[in-house]
N, C-alpha and C positions, 0 to 999 in steps of 0.2 A: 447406548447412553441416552438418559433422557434430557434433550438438549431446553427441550420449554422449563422441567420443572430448573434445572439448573440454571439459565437465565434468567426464572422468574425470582431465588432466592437471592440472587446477586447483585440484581436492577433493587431489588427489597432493602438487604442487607444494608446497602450502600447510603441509601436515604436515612434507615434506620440508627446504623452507627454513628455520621453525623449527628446526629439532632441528641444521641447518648453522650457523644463526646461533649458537645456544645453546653449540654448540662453540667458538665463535667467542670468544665472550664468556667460557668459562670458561679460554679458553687466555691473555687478557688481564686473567684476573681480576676482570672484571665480574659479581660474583658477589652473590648475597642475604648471604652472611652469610661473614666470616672475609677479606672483600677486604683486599686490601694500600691503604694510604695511598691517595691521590688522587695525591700526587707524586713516588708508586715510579718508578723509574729504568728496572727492569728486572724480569720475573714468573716465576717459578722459573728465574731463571738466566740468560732472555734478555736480551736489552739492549733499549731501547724506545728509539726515535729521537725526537726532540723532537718528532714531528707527534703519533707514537705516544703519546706523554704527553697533549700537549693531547688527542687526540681521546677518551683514554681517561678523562680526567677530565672532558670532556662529556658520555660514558656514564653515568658514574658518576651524576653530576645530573640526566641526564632517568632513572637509575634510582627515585634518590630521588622525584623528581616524578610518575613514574606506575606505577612498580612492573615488578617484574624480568617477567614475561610480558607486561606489555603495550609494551615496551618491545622484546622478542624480535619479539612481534608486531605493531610497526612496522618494524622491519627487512627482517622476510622480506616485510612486502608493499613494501618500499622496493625492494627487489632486483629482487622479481617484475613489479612497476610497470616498471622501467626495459629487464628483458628483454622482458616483450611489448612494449613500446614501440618497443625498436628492432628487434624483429624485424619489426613491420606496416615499419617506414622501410627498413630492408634488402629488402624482397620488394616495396614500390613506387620503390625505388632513390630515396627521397628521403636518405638519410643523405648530411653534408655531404662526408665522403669520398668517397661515390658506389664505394665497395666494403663486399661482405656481413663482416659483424662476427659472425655466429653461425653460419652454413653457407655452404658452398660452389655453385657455381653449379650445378652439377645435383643441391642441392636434399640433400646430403647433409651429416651434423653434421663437416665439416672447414671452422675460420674460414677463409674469402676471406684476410682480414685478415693471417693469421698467412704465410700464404705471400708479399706481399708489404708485410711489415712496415715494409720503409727506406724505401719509396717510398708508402706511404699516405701521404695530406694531412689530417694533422688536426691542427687547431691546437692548439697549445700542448704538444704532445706531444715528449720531452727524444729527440730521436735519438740522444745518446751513451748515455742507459739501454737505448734497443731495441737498439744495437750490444753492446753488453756484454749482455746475457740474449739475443741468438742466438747469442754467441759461445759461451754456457753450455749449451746445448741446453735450456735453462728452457721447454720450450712453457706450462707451467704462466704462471711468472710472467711471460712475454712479453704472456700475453693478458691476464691479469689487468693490465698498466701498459695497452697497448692498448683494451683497454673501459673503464677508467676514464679516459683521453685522450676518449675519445670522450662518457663521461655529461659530462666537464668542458666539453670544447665545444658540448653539446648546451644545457648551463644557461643559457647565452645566448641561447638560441631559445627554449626552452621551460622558463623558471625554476620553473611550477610542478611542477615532474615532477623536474625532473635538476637537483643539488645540486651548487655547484662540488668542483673536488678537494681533497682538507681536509676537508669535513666530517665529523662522527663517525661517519656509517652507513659510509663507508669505511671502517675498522677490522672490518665486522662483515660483511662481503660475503665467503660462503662461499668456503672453498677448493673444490680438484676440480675446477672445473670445467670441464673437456675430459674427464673422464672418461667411462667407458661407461656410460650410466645416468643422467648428472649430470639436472640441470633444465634445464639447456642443450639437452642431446642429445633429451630427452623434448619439449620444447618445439617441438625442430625436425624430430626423426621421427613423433612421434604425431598431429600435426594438419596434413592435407595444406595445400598453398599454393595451392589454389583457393578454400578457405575462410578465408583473409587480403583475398577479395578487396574484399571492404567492411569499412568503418570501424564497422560497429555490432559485430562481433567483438570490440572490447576493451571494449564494455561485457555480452557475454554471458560475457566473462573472469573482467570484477569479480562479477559474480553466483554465477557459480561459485564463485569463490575464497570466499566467503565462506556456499556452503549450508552447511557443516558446523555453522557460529556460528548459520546462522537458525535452523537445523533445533534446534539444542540449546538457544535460548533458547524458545520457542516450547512445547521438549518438557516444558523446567523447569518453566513457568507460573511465571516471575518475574517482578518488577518490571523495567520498561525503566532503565537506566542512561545516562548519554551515551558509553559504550564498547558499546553492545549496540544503541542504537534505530535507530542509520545501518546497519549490514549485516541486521540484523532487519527492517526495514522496506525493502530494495530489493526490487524488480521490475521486471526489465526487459519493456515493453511492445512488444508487437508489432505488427511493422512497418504494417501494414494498420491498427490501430488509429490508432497515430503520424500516420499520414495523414489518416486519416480526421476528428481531429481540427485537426489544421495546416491542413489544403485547407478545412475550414468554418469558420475562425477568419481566421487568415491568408491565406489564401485568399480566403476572402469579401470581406474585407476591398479586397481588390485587385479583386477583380472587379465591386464594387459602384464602384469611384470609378474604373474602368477598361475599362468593357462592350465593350468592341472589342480587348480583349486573348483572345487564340487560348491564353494558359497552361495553361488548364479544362479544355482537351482532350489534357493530359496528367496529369489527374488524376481518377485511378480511382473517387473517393471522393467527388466533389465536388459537393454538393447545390445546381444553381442556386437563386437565389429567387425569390418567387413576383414579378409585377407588383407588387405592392401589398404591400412590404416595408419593413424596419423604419430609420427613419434611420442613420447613420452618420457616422465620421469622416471629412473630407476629409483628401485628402493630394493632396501635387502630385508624388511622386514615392518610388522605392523608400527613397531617406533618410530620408522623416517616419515611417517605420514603425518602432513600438516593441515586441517582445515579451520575454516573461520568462516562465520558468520557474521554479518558487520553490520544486519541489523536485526536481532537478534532476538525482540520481544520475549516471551515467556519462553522460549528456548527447546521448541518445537523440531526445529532443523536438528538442534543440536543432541537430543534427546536419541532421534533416530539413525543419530553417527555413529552414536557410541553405541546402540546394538550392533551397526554394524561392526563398527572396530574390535568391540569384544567377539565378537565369532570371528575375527580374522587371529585376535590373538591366540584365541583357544586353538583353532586350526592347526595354530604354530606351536603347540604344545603350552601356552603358560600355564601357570595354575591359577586359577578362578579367583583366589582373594587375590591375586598381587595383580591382576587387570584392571579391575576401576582407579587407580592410583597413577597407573601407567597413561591410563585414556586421558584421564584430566591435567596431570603435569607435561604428557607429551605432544598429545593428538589434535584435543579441542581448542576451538577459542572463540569469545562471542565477542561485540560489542555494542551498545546501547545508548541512547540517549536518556530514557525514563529510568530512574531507579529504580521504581514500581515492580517495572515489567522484567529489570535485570533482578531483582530479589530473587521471583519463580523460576527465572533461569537456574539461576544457583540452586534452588530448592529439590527441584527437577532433576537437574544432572546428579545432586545428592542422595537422590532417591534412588536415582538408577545404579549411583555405586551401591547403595547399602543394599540393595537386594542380591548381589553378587559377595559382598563382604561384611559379613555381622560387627568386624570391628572397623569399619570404616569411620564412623564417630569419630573413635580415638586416635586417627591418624594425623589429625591438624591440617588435611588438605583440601583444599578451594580449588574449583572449578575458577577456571581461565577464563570470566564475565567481567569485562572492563566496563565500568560507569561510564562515559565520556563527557566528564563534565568541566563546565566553563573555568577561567582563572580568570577572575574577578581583579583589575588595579583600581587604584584610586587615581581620578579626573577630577579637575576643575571644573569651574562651573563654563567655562570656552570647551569641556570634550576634551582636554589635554592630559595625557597619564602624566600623572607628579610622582606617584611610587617609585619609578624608576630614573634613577638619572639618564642627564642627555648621553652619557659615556656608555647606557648599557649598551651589548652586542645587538638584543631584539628593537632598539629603539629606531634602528635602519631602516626594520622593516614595520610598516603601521598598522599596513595590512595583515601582516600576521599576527601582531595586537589584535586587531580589532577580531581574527578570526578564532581566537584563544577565548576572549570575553564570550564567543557565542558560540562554542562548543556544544549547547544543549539544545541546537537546531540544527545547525550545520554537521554534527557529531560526525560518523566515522568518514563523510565526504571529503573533511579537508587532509589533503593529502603532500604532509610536510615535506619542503626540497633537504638536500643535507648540509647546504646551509643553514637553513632556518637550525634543524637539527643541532649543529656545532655552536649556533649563537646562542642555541637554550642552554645549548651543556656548560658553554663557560662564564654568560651570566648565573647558573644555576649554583656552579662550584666557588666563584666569586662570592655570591652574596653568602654563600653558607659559611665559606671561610672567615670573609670578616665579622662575620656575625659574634663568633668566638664567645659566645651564650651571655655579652655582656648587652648585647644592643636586642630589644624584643624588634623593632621594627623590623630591621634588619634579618631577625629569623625569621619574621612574619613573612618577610619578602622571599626568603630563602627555601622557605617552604611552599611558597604557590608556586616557584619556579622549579621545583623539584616534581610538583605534581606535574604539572604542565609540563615535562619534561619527560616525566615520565606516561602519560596517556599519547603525545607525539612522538616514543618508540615507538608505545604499541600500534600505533598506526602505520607507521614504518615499515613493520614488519609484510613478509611474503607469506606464502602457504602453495601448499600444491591445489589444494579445494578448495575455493569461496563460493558457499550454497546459502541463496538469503531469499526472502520475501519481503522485499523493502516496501519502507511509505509508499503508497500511493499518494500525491498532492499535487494537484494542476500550479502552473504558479499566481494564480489571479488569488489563490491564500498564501501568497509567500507573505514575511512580514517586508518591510521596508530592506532590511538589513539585507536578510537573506536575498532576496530577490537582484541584489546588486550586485552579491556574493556569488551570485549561481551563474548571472549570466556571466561574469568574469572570466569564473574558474570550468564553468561547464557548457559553454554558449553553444558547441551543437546540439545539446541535449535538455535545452533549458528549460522546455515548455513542460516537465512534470519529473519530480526527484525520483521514480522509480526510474526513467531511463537514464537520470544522473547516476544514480547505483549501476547500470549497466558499464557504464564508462570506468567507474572508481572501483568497479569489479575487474578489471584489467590492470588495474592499478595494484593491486592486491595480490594478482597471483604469479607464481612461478610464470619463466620460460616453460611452456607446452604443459601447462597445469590445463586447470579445468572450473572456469566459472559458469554456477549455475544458478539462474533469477528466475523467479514468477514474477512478470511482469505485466503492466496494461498491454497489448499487443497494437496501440497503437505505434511506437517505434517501426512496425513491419510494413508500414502501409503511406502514414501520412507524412506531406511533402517537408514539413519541417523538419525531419530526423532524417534527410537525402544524405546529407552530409554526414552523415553517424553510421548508417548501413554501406555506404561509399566505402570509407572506412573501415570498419568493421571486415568486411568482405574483401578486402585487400590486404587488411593484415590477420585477418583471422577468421575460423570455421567454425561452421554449425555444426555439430557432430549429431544432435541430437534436439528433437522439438516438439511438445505434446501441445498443438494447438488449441486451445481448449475454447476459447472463444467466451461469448455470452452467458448467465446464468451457470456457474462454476464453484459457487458459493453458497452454497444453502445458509446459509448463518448468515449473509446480508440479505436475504428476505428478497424483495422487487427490488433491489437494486439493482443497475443493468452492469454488470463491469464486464468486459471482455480481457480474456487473459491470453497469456502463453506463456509456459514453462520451457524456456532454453540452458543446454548445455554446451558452453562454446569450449571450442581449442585454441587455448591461449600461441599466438604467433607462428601458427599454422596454418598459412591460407591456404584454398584449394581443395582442402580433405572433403568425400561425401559426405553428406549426412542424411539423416532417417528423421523423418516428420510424419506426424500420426495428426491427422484432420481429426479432431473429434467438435467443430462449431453445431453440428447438427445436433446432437443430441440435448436434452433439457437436465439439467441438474447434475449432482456430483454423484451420483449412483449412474446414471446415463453413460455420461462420461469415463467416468472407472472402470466400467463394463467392457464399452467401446474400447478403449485404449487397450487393457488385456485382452481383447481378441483381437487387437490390429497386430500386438506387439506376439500373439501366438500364429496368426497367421496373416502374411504379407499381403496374399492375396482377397482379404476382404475387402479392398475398394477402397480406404482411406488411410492406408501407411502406402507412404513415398519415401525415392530416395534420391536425393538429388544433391547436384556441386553447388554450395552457394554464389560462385564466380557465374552461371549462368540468370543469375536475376540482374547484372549490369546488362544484356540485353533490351532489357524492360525499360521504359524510359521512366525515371524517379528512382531506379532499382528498387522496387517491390519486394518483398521474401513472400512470394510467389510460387510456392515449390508445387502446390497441384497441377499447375498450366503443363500441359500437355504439347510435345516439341511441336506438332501443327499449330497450334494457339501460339507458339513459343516464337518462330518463325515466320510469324504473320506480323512480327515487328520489322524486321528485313525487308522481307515483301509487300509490307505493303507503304500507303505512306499515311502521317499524322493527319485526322480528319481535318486540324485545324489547316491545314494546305490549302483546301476548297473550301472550308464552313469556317467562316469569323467569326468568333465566339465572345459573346461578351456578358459582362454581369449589366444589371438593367438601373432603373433610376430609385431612388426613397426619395418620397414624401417627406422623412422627417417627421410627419404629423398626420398618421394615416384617418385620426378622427375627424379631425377638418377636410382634407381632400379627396378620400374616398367614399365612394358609395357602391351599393351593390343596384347593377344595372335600374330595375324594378324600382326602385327609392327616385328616381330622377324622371322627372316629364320627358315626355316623346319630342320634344321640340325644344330641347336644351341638349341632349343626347346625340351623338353620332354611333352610326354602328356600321361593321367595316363595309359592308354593301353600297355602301353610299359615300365610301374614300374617294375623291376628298373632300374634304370636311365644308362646309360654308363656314369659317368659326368666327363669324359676325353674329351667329345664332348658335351656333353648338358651341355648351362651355365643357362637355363632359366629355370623353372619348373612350373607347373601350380599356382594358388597363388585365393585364396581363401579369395575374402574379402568383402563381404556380397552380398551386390546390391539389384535390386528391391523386391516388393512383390512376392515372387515364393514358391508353394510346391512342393515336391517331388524331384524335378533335376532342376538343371539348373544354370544359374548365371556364369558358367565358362568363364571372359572371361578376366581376368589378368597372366604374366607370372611374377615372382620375379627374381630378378638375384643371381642363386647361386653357381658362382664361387669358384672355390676350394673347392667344398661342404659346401657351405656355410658359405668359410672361409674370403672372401674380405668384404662380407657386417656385419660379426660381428664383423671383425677390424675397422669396417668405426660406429661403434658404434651404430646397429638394437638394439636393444633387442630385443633375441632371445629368442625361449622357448624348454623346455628339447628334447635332443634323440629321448626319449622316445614316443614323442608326433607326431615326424617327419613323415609324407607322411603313415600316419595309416586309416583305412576304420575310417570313422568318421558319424556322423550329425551336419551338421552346419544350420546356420543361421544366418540374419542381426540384428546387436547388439540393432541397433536405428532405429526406424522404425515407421513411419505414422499411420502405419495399424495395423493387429494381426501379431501374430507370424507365421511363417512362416519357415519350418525345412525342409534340403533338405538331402539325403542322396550321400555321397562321397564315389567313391571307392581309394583304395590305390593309394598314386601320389601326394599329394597335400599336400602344406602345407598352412597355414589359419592364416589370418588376427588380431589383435584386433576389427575391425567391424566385424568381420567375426568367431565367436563364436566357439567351436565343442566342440561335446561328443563322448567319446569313449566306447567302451566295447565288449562283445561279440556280432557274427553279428546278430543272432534272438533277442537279446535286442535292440541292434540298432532297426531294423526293428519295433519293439514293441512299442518301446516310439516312433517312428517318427511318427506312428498311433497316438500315444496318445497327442504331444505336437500338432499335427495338425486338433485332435475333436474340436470341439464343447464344450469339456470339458475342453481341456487344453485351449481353448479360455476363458473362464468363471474363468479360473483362476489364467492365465496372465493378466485379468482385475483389482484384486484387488495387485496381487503380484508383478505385471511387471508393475502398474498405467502411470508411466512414462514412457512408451514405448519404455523404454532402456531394452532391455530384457539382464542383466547381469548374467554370468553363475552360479552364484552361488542365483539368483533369480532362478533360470529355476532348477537349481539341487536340489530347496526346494519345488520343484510341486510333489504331492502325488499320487502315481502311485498305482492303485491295477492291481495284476497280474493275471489274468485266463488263469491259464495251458492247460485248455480245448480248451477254445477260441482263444490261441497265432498261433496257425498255420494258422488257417483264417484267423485270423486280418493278420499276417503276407505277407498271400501270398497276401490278399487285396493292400496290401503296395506296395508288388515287381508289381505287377500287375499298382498301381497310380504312380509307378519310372517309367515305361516303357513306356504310355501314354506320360506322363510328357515329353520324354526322346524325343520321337517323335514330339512330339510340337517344343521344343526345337532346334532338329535337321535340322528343316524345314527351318531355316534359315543361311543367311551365316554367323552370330555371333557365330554361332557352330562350331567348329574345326571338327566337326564329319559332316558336311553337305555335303549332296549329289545332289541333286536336290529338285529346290522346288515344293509341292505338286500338287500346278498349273498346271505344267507344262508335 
């Protein structure tokens, strides 16, 4: 697939159809400011036909309702939605006419359509208008009446996507377009029709169409909105992952209650289990299977279920048209917060039935893609909902007020009690009741509670499979709302919604189901999610885990994101599981590669198998599963460095432009350097300053002075934070807090005082010496891997590294040490960045 030329028509498209629409709109006067009446007749002159009115007075109202750009930009992707839509259906010749509606048959931008206009079959379309506009030579409005014949009957196949005729986005569907250049023409000439040839292309569409908006909220550093958090948070997942996920979930699932099913051996990805594995759900056949996706985007996961499902039915003997009906009313279910992105869901999964069943059109059946959207009450101007009286059931609770209103951020996360539940149902059936079709307010009311009643089933519900690739969002973009909401409802997990979705993925599935996330892989490592993997690992197993790490993504470019794709077992603790290391390799071909030959043979060095209950070992518990049971047991044996090395973070400035300098900027006789500790500081205002810098063992990095006047009494009235007495200008081991690379610990002699990038421990000096050997093995490499993940080596990460001591051996390693400081030292010295430098070695 060509992924440039496809993003670059969609990044295009997208600019393009606005500024079409926007014309559109200012030619009927749907304008911000100075519009005509609602009930104009006619707009500088022209005359408006009665549809023309209605339609342009529902503009006018969803103007008011969401505002003139966002309003433009529903349109343009109203349009763009509908063109790729039917261009996949014209190029698998599913369209109901069974003639091309945007290009002709060798593939070039002249409609099929327009050539045999009288004789196309498309329902509802007026042949005495297509006879009068060929009579006119109109190819213009010929196809314009022809394409809108066709969204109109297509609204009956597929109502989420295609709107009958009448509605207001008619009014606003650009002209041109047969022109040279149009979106039409670019659509059908710039992305060849070998890469139409799968259905996951309209969800690398929606992706596209929407980098401009990721890229610029992301760039802003702004709060999430519910017009920003759905195209800001998509990613579409690739393909190898999707699998790799679906075949160990769903998958498993079938092959556990199915062991003489041959399916396995068409899937690439698929990790049998061991003998002695973890219970499961029975089922008697491919109907009792339940999955959901719960965040759901262009319906990617879901696309790839239902191949599977459909070979589990056929297996089973169905016949081939009565399975896509079966997958969608029994098997799937998505849910969404963007309409957008649920549209191609639905699109998708309807593609995937129609190529299985030619009359799937005409069956009247929708794919299972819930909108999750908000229920709007009316407040006063205090924030008080007035819609509902004080006597409703839901008025007890406010909170779940408030979490119904913001359903289009919060979406499939909030996870109704059966209270909440009971109090919708009988405020729901109350207001309907008394409504009794004499009172509107009262259905008005009767009907958001209805909705709201009904998207809080569907959240209710269970499944045996929940398989998603949720938002990624730190919370420093949460808005106000949410961010109060999250820590609430999700406080061990609050620091980024995809490990929220880990959690409310539990929430989700059956007793000994099977939840499976592509998630950030930070949850595995860092200290704030202790309490999550705590957790987790006490009530539940890894069965299954494609570590993927760094660069995983080829479609985010230099973004760094590190991932990992788990398959847990719902309320199963204890079970093995199988981990596949693939952080080494570069990109999603690397990786892909790696994984099928870890998952074809065990023995290549990076598939493991391990009890997740042995990472409570670990101190943080780490999901640690490389560490080797020597490594493993060196927690036991040995003890925390912090025992003998005091670890601490160092002092800021606050104002590094005022207080610091780099040695060299400062007179010889304002300066102290540590050979001359301690200081006269009647005359020395500057002191060496200690605050990380590049990758270096042993010595070096000196090359900041701090300003500390009156001993360091101007810059703690200028408000540094400072750190104790105690800690001041002492022989130390430091190193860089954040760091690219490994760890890296050098040793300081008295003089210095030390940064917060700029780490140190203290203690006696042959401990010193001792751990600077050890934090700079090979050992303490291996485990700053799993404890330091995040390459912020923070001191009280580093003070929980497990040190055993050999009394015997400490003098060697020791004098090893002083021996790699003095090298070091002489490296170092060879240059003029050294304050100590004498000549260079050259020379």
């Amino acid at each position: 697939m060509n992924d440039t030329a496809i993003k670059n028509f969609c990044t295009w498209a997208r600019n393009a159809l606005i500024e079409q629409v926007e014309t559109r709109m200012r030619r009927f006067s749907v304008v911000e400011a100075n519009a005509l009446p609602e009930d104009a007749t006619s707009v500088d002159g022209m005359p408006l036909s009665p549809d023309e009115q209605r339609q342009r007075s529902e503009l006018l109202r969803l103007q008011r309702e969401v505002g003139h750009a966002a309003l433009a930009e529903r349109a343009a992707y109203t349009w763009f939605n509908r063109l790729v839509a039917i261009r996949f259906m014209e190029l698998h010749d599913y369209l109901p006419c069974r003639v091309r509606m945007l290009s002709a048959d060798d593939g070039s931008f002249a409609p099929q359509v327009l050539k045999c206009a009288l004789d196309v079959q498309i329902e509802g379309l007026d042949a005495s208008r297509v006879m009068e506009l060929m009579q006119t030579g109109d190819d213009e409005a010929l196809f314009r009446c022809l394409f809108l014949a066709q969204c109109d009957e297509l609204s009956s196949c597929i109502p989420g996507v295609f709107d009958r005729v009448g509605s207001a986005m008619e009014l606003l569907l650009p002209d041109g377009l047969l022109r040279q250049d149009s979106v039409i023409d670019r659509l059908v000439t710039s992305i060849p029709e070998e890469d139409w040839e799968h259905v996951e292309i309209l969800g690398w569409m929606y992706q596209y169409y929407n980098a401009e908006v990721k890229d610029a909220f992301f760039k802003s550093k702004a709060k999430e909105t519910p017009d920003t958090i759905g195209p800001a948070t998509q990613l579409f997942t690739p393909e190898w992952i999707v699998r790799c996920m679906v075949e160990n979930s769903l998958g498993r699932l079938w092959m556990l209650n199915f062991p003489e099913s041959m399916l396995c051996q068409k899937w690439d990805y698929y990790i049998a289990p061991d003998a002695e594995h973890e219970d499961f759900i029975r089922i008697d056949g491919p109907e009792d299977i339940t999955l959901c996706d719960p965040a759901c985007g262009s319906g990617h996961i879901l696309v790839y279920a239902f191949q599977l499902l459909f070979d589990m039915y056929a297996e089973r003997g169905y016949r081939e048209r009565e399975i896509p009906q079966l997958i969608l009313e029994k098997n799937l279910s998505g849910m969404e917060i963007d309409p957008r992105a649920a549209q191609i869901a639905n699109l998708a999964l309807a593609m995937c039935a129609r190529k299985h069943d030619r009359r799937f059109f005409g069956r009247g059946v929708q794919a299972d893609v819930l909108v999750v959207a908000p229920t709007k009450f009316q407040r006063d101007e205090a924030g008080n909902v007035i819609e509902l009286p004080e006597d409703a059931a839901i008025m007890a609770d406010q909170q779940f007020i408030d979490a119904l209103e913001h359903l289009d951020e919060i979406g499939s996360l909030l996870n109704p009690t059966e209270a909440q539940l009971a109090a919708l149902r009988a405020d729901a059936a109350r207001f309907a009741a008394e409504a009794g079709g004499s009172s509107l307010f009262k259905s008005s009311l009767g009907e958001k509670l209805q909705d709201a009643l009904r998207v809080c089933e569907a959240l209710a519900r269970k499944f045996d499979c929940v398989v998603a690739n949720p938002p990624y969002m730190g919370s420093s973009s949460f808005s106000p709302f949410m961010s109060k909401w999250i820590k609430k409802n999700y406080s061990d997990v609050k620091s980024d919604l995809c490990t929220c979705f880990i959690e409310r993925a539990f929430g989700l599935v059956k007793p000994c189901g099977y939840p499976a996330l592509i998630t950030m892989q930070s949850w595995m490592f860092l200290g704030s999610f202790e309490k999550m993997r705590t957790k987790l690992i006490a009530e539940h197993s890894i069965v299954s885990m494609a570590h993927i790490g760094a660069r995983g993504f080829d479609s985010i470019g230099g973004e760094v994101v590190s991932t990992t794709a788990t398959v847990f077992a719902a309320g199963q603790p204890g079970v093995d599981g199988v981990y596949l290391r693939l952080v080494d390799p570069v990109g999603e071909a690397a990786k892909q590669a790696a994984a099928r030959e870890a998952i074809a043979n065990s023995d290549c060095g990076y598939f493991y198998r391990r009890n997740a209950k042995t990472f409570t070992q670990i101190p943080g518990t780490p999901i640690a599963y490389w560490v080797g049971e020597g490594l493993m047991n060196s927690f036991s044996k040995g003890i925390p460095l912090g025992e003998i090395t005091d670890t601490h973070l160092g002092m800021a400035t606050c104002d590094n432009e005022r207080f610091l300098r780099l040695w060299w900027e400062v007179g010889v006789s304002k300066r102290g350097v540590p050979s001359n500790y301690p200081y006269n500081y009647s005359v020395v205002n500057w002191v060496p300053y200690n605050k990380g810098g590049i990758f270096r063992k042993w010595f070096g990095n000196d090359e900041y002075v701090v300003n500390w006047s009156d001993n360091g009494g101007r810059i703690a009235n200028e408000g540094a934070v400072m750190v104790n007495e105690s800690l001041r200008f002492r022989s130390m081991l430091s190193w860089t807090r954040v760091s690219s690379g490994s760890l890296a610990v050098r040793l300081k002699t008295q003089g210095y005082m030390f940064d917060m990038t700029g780490p140190a421990g203290f203690g006696m000096h042959d401990d010193l010496l001792y751990n600077c050997a050890f934090l700079n093995s090979s050992i303490g490499k291996l485990i700053a891997q799993f404890l330091s993940a995040s390459l912020d080596f923070q001191p009280g990460q580093v003070a929980s590294y497990p040190v055993i001591i050999s009394q015997d051996k400490k003098p060697r390693i020791n004098d090893a040490v002083v021996s790699c400081e003095g090298l070091s030292k002489l490296d170092w010295d060879s240059f003029e960045t050294s304050w100590d430098f004498k000549r260079h070695p050259l020379l």
